[in-house]
C-alpha positions as CSV (number, residue, x, y, z in Angstrom):
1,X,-198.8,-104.0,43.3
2,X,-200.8,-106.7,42.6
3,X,-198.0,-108.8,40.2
4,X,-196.1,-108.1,43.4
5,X,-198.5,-109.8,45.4
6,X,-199.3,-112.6,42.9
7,X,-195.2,-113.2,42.7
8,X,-195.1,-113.3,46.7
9,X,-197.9,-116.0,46.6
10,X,-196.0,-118.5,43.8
11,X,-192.9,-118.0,46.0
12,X,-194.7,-118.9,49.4
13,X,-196.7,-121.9,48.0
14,X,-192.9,-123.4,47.1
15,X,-192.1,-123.9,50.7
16,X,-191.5,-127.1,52.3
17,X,-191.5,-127.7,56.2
18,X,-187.9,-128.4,57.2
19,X,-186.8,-131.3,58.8
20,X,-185.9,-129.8,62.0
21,X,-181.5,-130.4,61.1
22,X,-178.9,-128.5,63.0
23,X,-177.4,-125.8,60.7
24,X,-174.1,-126.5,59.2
25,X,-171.1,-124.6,60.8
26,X,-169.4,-122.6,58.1
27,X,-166.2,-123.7,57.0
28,X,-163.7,-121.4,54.9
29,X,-163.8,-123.6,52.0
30,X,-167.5,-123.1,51.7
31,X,-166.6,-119.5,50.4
32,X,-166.9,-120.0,46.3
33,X,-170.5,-122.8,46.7
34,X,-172.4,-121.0,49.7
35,X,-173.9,-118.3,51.1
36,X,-175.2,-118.0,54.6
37,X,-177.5,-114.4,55.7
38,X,-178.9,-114.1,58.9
39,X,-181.4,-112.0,60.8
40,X,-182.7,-111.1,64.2
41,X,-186.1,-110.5,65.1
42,X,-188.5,-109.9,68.1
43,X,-190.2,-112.9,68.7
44,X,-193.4,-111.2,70.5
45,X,-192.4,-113.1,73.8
46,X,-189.9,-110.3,74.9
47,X,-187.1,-112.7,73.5
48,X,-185.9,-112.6,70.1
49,X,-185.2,-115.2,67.4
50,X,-181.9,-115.4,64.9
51,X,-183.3,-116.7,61.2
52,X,-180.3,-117.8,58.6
53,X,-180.9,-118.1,55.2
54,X,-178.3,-121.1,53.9
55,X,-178.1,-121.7,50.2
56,X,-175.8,-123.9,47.9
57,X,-175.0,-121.5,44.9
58,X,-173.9,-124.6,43.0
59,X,-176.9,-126.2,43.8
60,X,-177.4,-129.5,46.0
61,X,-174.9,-132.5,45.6
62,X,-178.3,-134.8,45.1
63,X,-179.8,-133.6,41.7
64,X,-178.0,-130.2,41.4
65,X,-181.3,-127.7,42.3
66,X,-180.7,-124.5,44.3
67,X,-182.4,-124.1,47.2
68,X,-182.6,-122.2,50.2
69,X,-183.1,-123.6,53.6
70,X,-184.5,-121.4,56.6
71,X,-183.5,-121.9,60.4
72,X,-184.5,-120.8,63.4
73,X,-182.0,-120.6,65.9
74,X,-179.7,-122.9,64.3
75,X,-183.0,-125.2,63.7
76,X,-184.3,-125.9,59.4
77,X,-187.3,-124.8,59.6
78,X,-188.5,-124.1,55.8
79,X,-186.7,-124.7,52.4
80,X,-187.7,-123.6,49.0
81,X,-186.7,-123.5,45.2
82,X,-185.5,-120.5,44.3
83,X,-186.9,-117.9,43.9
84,X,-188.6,-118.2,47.6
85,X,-190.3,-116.2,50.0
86,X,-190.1,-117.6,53.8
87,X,-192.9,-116.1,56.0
88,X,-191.3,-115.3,59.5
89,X,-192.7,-112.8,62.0
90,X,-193.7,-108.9,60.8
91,X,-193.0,-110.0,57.1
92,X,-191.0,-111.9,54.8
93,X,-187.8,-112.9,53.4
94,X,-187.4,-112.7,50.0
95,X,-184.6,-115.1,48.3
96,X,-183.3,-114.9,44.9
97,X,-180.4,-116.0,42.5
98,X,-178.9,-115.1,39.3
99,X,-175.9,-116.3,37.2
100,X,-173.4,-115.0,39.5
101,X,-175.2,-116.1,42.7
102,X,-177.6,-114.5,45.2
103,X,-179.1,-111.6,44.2
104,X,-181.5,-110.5,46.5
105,X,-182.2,-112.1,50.4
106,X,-183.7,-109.4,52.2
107,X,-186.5,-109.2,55.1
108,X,-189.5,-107.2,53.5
109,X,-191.6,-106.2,56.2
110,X,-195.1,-105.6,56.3
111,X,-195.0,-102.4,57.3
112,X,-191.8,-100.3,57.0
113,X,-188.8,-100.5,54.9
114,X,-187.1,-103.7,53.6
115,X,-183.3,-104.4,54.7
116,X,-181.1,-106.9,53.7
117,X,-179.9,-109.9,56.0
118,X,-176.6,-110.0,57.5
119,X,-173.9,-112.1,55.5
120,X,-171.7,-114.8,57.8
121,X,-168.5,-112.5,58.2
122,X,-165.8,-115.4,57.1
123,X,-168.3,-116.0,53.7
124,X,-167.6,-113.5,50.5
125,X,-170.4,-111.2,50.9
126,X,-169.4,-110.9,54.8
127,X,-165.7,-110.0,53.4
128,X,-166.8,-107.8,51.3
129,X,-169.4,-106.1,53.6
130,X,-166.5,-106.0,56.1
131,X,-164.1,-104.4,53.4
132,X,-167.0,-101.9,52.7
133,X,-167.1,-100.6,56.8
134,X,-163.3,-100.6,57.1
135,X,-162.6,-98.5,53.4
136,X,-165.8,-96.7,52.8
137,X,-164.1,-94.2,50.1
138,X,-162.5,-97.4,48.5
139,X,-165.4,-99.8,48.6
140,X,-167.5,-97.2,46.7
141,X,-164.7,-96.4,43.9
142,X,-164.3,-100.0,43.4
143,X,-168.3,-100.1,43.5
144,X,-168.5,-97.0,40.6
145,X,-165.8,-99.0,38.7
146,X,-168.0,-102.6,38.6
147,X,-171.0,-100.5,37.2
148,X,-168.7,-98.4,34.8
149,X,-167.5,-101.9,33.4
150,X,-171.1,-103.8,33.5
151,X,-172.6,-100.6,31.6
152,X,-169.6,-100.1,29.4
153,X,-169.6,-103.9,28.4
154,X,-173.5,-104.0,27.5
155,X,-173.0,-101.0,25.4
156,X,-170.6,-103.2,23.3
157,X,-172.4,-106.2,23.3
158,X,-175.9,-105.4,22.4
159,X,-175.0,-103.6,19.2
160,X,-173.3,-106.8,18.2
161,X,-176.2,-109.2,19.1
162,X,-178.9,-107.2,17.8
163,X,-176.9,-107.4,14.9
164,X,-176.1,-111.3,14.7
165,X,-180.1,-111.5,15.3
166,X,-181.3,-109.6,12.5
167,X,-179.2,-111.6,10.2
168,X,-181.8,-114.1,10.1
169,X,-183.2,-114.5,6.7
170,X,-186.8,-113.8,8.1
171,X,-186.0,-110.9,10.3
172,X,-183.6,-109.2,7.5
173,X,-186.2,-109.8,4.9
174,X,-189.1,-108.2,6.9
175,X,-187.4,-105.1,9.1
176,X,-183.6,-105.0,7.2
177,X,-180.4,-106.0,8.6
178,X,-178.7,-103.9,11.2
179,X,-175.2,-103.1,11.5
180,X,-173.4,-102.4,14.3
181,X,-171.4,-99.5,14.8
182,X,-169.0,-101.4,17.4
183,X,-167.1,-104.3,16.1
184,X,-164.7,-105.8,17.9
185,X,-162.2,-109.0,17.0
186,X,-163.1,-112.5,18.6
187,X,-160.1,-111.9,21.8
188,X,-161.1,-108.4,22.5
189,X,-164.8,-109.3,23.1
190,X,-163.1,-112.2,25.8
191,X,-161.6,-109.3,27.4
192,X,-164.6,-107.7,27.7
193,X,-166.7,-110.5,28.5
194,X,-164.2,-111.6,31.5
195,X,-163.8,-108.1,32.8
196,X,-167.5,-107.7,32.9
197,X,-167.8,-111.0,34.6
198,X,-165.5,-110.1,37.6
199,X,-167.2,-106.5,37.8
200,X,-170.4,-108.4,38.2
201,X,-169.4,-110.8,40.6
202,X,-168.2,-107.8,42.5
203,X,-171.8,-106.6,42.8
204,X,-173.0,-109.8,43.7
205,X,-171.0,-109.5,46.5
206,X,-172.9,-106.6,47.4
207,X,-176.5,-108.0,46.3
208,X,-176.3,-105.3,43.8
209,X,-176.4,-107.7,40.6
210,X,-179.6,-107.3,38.0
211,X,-180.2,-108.7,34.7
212,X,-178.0,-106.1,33.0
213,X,-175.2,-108.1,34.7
214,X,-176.7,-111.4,32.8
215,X,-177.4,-109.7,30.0
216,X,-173.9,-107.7,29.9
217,X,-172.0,-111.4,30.1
């Protein structure tokens, strides 16, 4: 609890006050370079205020840094370095990225359970979200299948690294060389690594990606 509370105060101290821009409509071609989550809450008054999350997976055209910008009904209020926690009313959103993109942008709350924000329907993760709704039963087989894959393909590759590693002269000398029982030739570890990379974009769609997705690729 409290390296949970320490990480929530690094991420808070990173945010900026915005600059009070208009958010940027989202365009189709946007799809592959940004993703766009929103969220509706109470705003005490009896009214209620729409928060979108905008980020640039690619990272901004000026010096190539991701960041996340926060508005408030279509207003920047906030932006951040990821990873970044935006303070809004009743709790937090909590922003993060990994190698295949957004991992995590979801509204902790300081009492009750944590949800994740609403993708933009025309962006990838609304797509997917909206595939998900219409083909439930499909959506979770294809789902199953990108963990099978992710799973499957760190089983193959960790034996191999661990054994590249402890080739070094002064790891071999001191703890022995390990050897792995998996060995595949050069193109089928590509195969691997490709397939492993689509099954992990597939659950970054979802917000489902972790390190073993990173580590897997």
């Amino acid at each position: 609890m409290a390296g949970s509370t320490w990480r929530r105060g690094v991420f808070a101290s990173r945010v900026k006050p915005g600059d009070g821009s208009e958010l940027p409509p989202y365009r189709w071609w946007h799809t592959p370079v940004r993703t766009l989550m929103t969220l509706t809450l109470a705003d005490g008054q009896g009214g209620t205020t729409t928060y979108a999350v905008d980020i640039r997976t690619l990272g901004d055209r000026s010096d190539g840094e991701v960041r996340a910008r926060l508005y408030a009904n279509g207003r920047q209020t906030a932006w951040s370095r990821l990873p970044a926690m935006f303070r809004v009313p009743g709790g937090a959103i909590d922003v993060r990225a990994g190698t295949f993109g957004v991992k995590r942008c979801h509204f902790v709350p300081d009492h009750g359970t944590e949800r994740r924000l609403d993708p933009h329907p025309r962006s990838a993760h609304g797509r997917r979200a909206r595939f998900d709704r219409r083909h439930p039963v499909a959506s979770r087989v294809i789902g199953a299948v990108s963990a099978l894959i992710v799973f499957g393909a760190l089983a193959v590759t960790v034996p191999q690294l661990v054994e590249v590693i402890s080739a070094a002269p002064a790891i071999a000398e001191s703890l022995g060389q390990f050897t792995s029982p998996i060995r595949l030739s050069p193109l089928q570890n590509v195969v691997v690594t490709l397939a492993a990379i689509v099954a992990s974009s597939e659950r970054a769609l979802r917000l489902r990606a972790t390190w073993v997705d990173e580590l897997a690729t």
